[in-house]
C-alpha positions as a Markdown table, in Angstrom:
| # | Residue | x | y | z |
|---|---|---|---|---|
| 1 | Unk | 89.0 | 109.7 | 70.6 |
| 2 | Unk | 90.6 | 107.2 | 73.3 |
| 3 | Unk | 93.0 | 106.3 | 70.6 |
| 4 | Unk | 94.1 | 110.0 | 70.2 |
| 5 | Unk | 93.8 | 110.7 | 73.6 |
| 6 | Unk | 96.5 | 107.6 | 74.7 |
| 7 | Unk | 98.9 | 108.5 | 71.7 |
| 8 | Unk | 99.1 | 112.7 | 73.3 |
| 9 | Unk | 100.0 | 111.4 | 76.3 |
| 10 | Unk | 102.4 | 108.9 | 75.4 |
| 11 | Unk | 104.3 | 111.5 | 72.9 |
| 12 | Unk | 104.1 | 113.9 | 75.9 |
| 13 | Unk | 105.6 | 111.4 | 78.4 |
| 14 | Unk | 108.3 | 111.2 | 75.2 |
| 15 | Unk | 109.0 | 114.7 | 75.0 |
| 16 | Unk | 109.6 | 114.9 | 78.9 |
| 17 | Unk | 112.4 | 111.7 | 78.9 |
| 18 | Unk | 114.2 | 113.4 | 75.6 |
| 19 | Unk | 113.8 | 117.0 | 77.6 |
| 20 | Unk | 115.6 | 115.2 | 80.6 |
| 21 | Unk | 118.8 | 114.5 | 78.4 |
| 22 | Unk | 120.3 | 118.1 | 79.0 |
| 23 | Unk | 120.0 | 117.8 | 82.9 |
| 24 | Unk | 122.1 | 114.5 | 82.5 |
| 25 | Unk | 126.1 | 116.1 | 84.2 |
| 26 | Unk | 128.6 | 116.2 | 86.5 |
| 27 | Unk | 126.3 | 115.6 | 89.9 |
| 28 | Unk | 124.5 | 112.6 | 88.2 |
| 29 | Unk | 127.7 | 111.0 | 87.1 |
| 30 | Unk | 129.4 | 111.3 | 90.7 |
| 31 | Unk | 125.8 | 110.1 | 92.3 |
| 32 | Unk | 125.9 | 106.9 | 89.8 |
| 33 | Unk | 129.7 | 106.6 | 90.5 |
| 34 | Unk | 129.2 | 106.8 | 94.6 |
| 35 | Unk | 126.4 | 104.3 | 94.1 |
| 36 | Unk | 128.4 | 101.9 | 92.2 |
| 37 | Unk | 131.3 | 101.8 | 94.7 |
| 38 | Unk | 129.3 | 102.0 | 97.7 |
| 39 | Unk | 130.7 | 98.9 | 100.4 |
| 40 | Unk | 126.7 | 99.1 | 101.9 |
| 41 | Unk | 123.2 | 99.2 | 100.3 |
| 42 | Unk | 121.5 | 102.6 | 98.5 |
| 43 | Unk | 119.0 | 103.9 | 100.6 |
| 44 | Unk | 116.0 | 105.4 | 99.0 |
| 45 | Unk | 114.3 | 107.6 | 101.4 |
| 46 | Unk | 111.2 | 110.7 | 100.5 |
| 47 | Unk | 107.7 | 111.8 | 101.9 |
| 48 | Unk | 104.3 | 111.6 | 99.5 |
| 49 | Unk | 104.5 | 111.1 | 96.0 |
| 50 | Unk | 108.5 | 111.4 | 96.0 |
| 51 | Unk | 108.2 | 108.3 | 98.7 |
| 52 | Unk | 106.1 | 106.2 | 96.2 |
| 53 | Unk | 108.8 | 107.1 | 93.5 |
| 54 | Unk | 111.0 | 106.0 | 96.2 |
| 55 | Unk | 109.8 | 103.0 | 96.6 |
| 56 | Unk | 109.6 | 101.9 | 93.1 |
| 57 | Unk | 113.2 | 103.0 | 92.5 |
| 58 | Unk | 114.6 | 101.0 | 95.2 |
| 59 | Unk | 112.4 | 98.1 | 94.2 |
| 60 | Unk | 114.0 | 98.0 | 90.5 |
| 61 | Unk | 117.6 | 98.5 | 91.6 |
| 62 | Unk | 117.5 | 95.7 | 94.3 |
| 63 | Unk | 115.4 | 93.5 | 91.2 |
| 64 | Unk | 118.4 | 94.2 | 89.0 |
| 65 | Unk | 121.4 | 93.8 | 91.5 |
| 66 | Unk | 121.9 | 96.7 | 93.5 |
| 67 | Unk | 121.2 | 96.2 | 97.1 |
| 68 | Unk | 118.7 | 99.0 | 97.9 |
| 69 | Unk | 115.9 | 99.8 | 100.4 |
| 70 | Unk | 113.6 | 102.4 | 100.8 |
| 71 | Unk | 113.4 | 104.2 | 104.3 |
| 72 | Unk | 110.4 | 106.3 | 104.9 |
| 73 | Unk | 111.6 | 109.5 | 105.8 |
| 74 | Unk | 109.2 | 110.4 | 108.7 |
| 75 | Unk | 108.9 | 106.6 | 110.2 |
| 76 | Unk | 113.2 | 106.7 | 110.1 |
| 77 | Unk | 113.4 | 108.7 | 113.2 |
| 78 | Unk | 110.6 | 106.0 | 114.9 |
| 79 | Unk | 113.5 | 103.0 | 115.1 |
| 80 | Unk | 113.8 | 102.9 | 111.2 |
| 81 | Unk | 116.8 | 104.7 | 111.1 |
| 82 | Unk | 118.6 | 101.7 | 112.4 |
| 83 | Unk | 118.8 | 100.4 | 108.8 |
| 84 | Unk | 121.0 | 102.4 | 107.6 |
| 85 | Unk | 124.4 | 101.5 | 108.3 |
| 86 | Unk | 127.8 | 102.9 | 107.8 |
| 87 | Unk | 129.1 | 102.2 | 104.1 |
| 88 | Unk | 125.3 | 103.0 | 103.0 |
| 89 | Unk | 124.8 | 105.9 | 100.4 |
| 90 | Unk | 121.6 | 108.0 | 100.7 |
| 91 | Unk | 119.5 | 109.1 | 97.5 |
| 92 | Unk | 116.9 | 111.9 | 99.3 |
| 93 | Unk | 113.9 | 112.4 | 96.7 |
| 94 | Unk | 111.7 | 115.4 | 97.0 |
């Protein structure tokens, strides 16, 4: 039963990343090109859960090379917003 149980979700978690193939386009190719040839950092900002993804997404890029941070998107206007700088590019998650 725990077996069965772990594959269904697993194969669903599958089915969700091959589903995401068709959104792949023309906005997620110009975000990943303004990313790449960005002079400043990538700013990861959100609120909740889309914060916590946030978090983790800034945490992999800056672990793999790309200068990121997260900025909490209700703390930025408490001081916070002083990290962003110009040549930074935003990435808003909600």
């Amino acid at each position: 039963m725990i077996l069965e149980a772990a594959r269904r979700v697993l194969q669903i978690e599958a089915d969700a990343v091959r589903e995401q193939i068709g959104n792949l386009g023309p906005s997620f190719e110009r975000a990943v090109e303004e990313i790449a040839s960005s002079t400043g950092r990538l700013c990861v900002t959100g609120l909740g859960k889309s914060g916590l993804v946030g978090q983790k997404i800034a945490a992999t890029l800056t672990s793999t090379g790309t200068p990121a941070y997260y900025l909490h998107a209700a703390e930025a206007s408490h001081a916070d917003l002083g990290m962003l700088v110009p040549g930074d590019v935003v990435l808003a998650l909600s």
